[in-house]
Structure formats: C-alpha cells, structure tokens
C-alpha positions as CSV (number, residue, x, y, z in Angstrom):
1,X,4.6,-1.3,26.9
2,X,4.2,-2.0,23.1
3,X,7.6,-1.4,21.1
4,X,7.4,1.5,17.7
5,X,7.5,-1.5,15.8
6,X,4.2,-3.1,16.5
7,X,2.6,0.0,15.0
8,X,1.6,0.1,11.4
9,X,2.6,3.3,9.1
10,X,1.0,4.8,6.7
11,X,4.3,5.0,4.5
12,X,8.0,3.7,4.5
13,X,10.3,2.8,2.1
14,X,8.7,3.6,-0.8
15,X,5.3,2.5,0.2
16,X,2.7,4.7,0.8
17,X,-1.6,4.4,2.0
18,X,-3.6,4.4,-1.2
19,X,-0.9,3.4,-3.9
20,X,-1.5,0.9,-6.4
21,X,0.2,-2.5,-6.5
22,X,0.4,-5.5,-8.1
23,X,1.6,-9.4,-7.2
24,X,4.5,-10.4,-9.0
25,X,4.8,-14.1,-7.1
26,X,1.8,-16.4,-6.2
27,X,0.9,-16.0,-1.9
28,X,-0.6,-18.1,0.4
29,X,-2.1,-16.9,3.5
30,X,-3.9,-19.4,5.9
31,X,-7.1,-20.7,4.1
32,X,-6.7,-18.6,0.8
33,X,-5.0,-17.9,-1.7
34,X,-3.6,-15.0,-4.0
35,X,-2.5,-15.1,-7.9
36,X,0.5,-13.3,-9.1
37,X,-0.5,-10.5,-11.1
38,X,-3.7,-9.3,-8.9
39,X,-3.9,-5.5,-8.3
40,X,-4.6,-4.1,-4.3
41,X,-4.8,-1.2,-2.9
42,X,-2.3,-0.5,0.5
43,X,-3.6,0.3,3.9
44,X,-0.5,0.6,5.8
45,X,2.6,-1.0,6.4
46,X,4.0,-3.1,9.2
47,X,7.3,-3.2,10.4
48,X,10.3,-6.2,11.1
49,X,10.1,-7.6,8.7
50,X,9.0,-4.7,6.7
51,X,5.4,-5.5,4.3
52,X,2.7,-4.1,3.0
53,X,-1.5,-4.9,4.3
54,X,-3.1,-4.0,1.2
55,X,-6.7,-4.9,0.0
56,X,-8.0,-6.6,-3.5
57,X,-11.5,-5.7,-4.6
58,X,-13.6,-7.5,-2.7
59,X,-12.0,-5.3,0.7
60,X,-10.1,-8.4,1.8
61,X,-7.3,-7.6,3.8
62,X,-3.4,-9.4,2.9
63,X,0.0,-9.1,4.0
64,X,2.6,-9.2,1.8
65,X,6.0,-9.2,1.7
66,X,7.5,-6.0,-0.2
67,X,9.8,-8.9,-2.3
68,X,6.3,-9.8,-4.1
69,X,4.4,-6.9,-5.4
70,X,5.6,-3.8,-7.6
71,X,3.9,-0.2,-7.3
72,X,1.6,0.5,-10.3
73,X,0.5,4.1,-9.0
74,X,2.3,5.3,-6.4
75,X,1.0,8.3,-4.2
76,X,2.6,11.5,-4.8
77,X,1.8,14.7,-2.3
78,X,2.6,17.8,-3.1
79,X,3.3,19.8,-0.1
80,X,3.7,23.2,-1.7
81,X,0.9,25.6,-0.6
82,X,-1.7,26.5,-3.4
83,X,-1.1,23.5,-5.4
84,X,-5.3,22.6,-5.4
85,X,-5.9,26.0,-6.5
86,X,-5.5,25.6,-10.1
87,X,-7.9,23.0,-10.0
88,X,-10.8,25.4,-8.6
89,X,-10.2,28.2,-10.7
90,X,-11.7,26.7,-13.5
91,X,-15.0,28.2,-14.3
C-alpha cells in the first residue's frame, strides 16, 4: 500500500499548479543542467522532502527544492460565487 506521501499535490505550503517561479541558485539534475534565474511554470508538488516539479519552456520537467526558486506569479482563486461574472457582462 503506497503511503499519502508518495502522492504529488497540486498545492502546499505556498505553492500552487500554474504559478510562476524563478531559480535563485544554479541545479543539477542527472545529465542537465539549470541556471539560476530561469523562469518555470509548477505542475505539482511532491512531498518529504517537500519540492516543487515545475517545467521551463521547452516542457521539460525538474524538481527543485523549494530553498531555490521564488514565486514570481502566484495563483490566486477566488472561491466567492459570481466572481467571473463581471467579466461576461461586458458588452
């Protein structure tokens, strides 16, 4: 039986599926490479220890620890009902 743990998220501690982030510290994964500074986009999040998969422009996938990358755009929902309405009654 697999353990809660081994499951991704879509959000936790912050981080959140379709957010903006950015590198702050060079990362090495096997056979590549990734320069401080470069701007993904999350997927999910995986748990113990806690990081973020997230994916640069060309759709490849990293995991990173949440020590080196900062949130540029984070994802903000807005849960109360009617809130997309304004938007469609322009016209």
């Amino acid at each position: 039986m697999a353990k809660i743990y081994d499951e991704r998220s879509v959000e936790h501690a912050g981080f959140a599926a379709g957010a903006k982030l950015e590198t702050t510290i060079d990362h090495h994964e096997v056979n590549r490479d990734l320069a401080a500074q470069t701007q993904l986009t999350i997927v999910s999040v995986a748990h113990f220890p806690t990081r973020v998969i997230a994916t640069d422009e060309k759709g490849i996938e990293w995991t990173l620890p949440l020590h080196s990358v900062k949130i540029l755009e984070p994802v903000v929902q807005n849960d109360e009902p009617g809130a997309d309405a304004d938007a469609s009654d322009e016209g």
